[in-house]
C-alpha positions as CSV (number, residue, x, y, z in Angstrom):
1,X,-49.4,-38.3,5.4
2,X,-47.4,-35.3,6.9
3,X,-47.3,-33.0,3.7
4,X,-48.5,-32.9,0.7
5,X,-47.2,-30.4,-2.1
6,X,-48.3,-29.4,-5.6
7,X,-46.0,-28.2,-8.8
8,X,-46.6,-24.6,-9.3
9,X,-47.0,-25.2,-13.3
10,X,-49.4,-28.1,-13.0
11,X,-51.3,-28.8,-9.8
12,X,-52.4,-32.1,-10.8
13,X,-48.8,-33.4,-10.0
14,X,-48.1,-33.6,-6.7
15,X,-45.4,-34.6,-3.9
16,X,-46.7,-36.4,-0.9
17,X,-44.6,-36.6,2.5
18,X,-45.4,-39.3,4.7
19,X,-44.8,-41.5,7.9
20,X,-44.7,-45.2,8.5
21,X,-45.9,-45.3,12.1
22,X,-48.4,-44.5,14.2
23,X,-50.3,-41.2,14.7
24,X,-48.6,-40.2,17.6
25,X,-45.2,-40.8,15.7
26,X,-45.9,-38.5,13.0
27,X,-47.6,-35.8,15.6
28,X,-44.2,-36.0,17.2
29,X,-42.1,-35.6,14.1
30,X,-43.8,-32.9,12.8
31,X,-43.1,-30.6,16.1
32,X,-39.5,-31.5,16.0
33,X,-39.5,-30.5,12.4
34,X,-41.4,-27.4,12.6
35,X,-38.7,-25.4,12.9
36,X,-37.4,-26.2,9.5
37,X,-38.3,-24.2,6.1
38,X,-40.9,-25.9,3.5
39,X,-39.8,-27.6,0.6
40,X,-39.8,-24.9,-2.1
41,X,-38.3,-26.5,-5.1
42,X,-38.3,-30.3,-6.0
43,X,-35.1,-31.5,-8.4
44,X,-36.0,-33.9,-10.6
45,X,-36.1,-35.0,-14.3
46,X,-39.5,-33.3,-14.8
47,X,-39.2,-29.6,-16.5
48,X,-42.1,-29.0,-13.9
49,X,-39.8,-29.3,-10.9
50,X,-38.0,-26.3,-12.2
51,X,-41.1,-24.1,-11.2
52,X,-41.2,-24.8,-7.6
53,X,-43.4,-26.5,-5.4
54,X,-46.3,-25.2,-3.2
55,X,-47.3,-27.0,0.4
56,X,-51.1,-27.1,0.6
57,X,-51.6,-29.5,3.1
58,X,-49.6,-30.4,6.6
59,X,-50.7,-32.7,9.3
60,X,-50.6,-30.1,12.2
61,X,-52.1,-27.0,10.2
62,X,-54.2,-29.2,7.9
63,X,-55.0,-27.9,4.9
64,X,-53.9,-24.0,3.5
């Protein structure tokens, strides 16, 4: 798992990011993605994605 979001209007849905591979694989994806800005909204056919999402959880930081 490299990231795992929840939907600002109901944070019992959630989006989670992940990896096939092995540990080191996703330790080296994450710092070549780093860089980049966090998902903030999810499109979707949900009404809930039009809220936004929240990151709560990535591998290098852990949880927020």
């Amino acid at each position: 798992m490299l990231h795992y979001y929840v939907f600002n209007a109901a944070h019992s849905v959630s989006l989670t990011v992940g990896l096939k591979g092995s540990g080191q694989e996703a330790d080296d994806y994450m710092r070549r993605i780093k860089h980049r800005p966090e998902l903030t909204l999810f499109h979707g056919r949900s009404e809930l994605n039009r809220q936004g999402i929240r990151k709560v959880y990535d591998r290098i930081d852990g949880i927020r």
